[in-house]
Backbone bond lengths (Angstrom), bond angles and torsions (degrees), N, CA, C in turn:
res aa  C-N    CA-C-N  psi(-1)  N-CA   C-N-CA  omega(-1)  CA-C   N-CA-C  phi
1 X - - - 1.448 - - 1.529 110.62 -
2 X 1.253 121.61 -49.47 1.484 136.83 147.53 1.695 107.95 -14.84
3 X 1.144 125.96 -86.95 1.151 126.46 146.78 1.408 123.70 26.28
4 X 1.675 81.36 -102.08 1.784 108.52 176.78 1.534 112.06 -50.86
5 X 0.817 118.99 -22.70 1.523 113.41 -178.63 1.017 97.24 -89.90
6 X 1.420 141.85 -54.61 1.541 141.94 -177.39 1.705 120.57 -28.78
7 X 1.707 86.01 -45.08 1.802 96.86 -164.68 1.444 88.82 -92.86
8 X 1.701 143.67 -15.15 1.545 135.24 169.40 1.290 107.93 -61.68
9 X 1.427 100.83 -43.75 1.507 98.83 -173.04 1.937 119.96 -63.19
10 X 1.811 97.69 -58.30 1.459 101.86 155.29 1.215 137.32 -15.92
11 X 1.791 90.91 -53.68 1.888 89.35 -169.70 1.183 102.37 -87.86
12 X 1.478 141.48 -41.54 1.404 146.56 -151.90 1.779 95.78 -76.26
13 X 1.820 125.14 -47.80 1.424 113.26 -167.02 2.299 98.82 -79.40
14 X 1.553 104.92 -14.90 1.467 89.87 170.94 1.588 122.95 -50.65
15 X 0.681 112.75 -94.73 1.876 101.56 166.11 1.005 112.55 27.30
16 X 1.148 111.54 -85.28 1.765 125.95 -176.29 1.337 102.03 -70.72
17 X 1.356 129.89 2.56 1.516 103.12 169.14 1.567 104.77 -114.71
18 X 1.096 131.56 -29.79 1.331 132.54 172.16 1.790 116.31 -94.60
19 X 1.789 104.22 30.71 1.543 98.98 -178.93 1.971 104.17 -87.80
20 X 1.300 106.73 -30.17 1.454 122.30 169.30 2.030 106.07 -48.95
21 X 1.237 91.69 -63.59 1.779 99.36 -162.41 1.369 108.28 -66.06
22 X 1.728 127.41 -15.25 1.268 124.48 -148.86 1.335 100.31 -130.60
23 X 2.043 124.66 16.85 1.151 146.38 170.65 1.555 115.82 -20.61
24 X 1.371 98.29 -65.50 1.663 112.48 -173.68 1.584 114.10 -94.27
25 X 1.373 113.93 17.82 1.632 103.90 -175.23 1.731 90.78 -125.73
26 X 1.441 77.65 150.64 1.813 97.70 177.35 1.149 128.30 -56.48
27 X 1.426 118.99 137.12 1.490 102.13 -155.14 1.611 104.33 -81.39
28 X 1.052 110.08 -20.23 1.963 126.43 -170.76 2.004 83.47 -67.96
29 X 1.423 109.86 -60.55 1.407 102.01 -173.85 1.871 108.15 -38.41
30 X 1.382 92.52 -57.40 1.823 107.68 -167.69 2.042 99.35 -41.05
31 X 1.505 102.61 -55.04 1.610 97.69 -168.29 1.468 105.21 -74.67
32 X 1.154 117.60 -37.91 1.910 103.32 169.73 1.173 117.94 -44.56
33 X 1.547 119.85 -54.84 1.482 121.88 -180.00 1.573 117.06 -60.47
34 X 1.490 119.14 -27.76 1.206 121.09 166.52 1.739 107.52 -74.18
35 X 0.588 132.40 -44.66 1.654 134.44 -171.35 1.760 91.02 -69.17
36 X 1.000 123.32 -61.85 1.632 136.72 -170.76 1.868 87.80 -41.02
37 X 1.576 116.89 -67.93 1.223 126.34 -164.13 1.626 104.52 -42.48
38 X 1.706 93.91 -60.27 1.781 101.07 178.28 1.657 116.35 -31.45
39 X 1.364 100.93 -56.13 1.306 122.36 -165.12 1.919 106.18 -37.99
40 X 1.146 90.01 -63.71 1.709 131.66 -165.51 2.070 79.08 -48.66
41 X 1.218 104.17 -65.53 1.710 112.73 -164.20 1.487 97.38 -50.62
42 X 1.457 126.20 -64.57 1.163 119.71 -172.76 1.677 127.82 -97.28
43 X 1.140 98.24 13.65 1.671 106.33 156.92 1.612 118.87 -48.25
44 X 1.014 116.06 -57.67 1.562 112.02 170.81 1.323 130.41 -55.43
45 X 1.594 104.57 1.75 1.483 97.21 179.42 1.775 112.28 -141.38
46 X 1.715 91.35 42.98 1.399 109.34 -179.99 1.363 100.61 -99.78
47 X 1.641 105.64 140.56 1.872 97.10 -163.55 1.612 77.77 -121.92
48 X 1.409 100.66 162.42 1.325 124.15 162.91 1.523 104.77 -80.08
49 X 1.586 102.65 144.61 2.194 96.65 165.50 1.540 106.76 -64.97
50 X 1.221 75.00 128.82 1.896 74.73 170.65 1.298 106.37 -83.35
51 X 1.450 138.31 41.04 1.302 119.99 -157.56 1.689 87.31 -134.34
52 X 1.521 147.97 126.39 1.359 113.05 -168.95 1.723 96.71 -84.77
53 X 1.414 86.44 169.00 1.978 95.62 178.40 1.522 113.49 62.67
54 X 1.206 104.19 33.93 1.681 115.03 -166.70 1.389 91.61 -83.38
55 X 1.659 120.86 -52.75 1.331 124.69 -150.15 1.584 92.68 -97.54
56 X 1.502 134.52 22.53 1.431 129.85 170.27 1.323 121.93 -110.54
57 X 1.707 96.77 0.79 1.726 114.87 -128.44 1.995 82.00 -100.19
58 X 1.360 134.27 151.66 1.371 128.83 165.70 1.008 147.01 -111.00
59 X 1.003 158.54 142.40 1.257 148.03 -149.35 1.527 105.53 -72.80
60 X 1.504 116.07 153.94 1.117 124.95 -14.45 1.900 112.42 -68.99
61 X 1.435 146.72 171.24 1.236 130.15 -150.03 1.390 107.05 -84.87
62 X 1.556 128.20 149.46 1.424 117.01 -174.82 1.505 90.94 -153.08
63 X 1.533 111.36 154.02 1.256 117.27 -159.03 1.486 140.25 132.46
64 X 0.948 116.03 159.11 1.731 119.66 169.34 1.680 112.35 -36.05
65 X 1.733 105.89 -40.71 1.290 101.08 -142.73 1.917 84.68 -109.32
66 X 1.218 135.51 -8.83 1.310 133.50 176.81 1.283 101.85 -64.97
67 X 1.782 107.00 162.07 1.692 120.92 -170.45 1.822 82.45 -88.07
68 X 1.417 128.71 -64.36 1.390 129.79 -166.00 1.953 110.12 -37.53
């Protein structure tokens, strides 16, 4: 939990620290590259469903692998 607050804090006081350095660049550029960065961090801990036909399956969920 320690953690999580660490990297809230990180990301939320960045802003204000790179609003000086990042003057002349687009701000749409600035949040892609931040989202892009995110991406990169938690890529390694993107799981596949272990469930097959999970990602074909429609709302609301129906199936072998649903709690209902």
């Amino acid at each position: 939990m320690l953690l999580l607050l660490l990297a809230s804090l990180v990301w939320a006081f960045s802003f204000g620290l790179i609003k000086g350095q990042l003057a002349g660049v687009d701000p749409t550029a600035v949040a892609v590259l931040r989202l892009l960065c995110a991406l990169l961090v938690f890529l390694p801990f993107l799981r596949r469903p272990s469930c097959p036909g999970a990602r074909n399956s429609g709302w609301p969920p129906s199936g072998p692998c649903s709690s209902a």
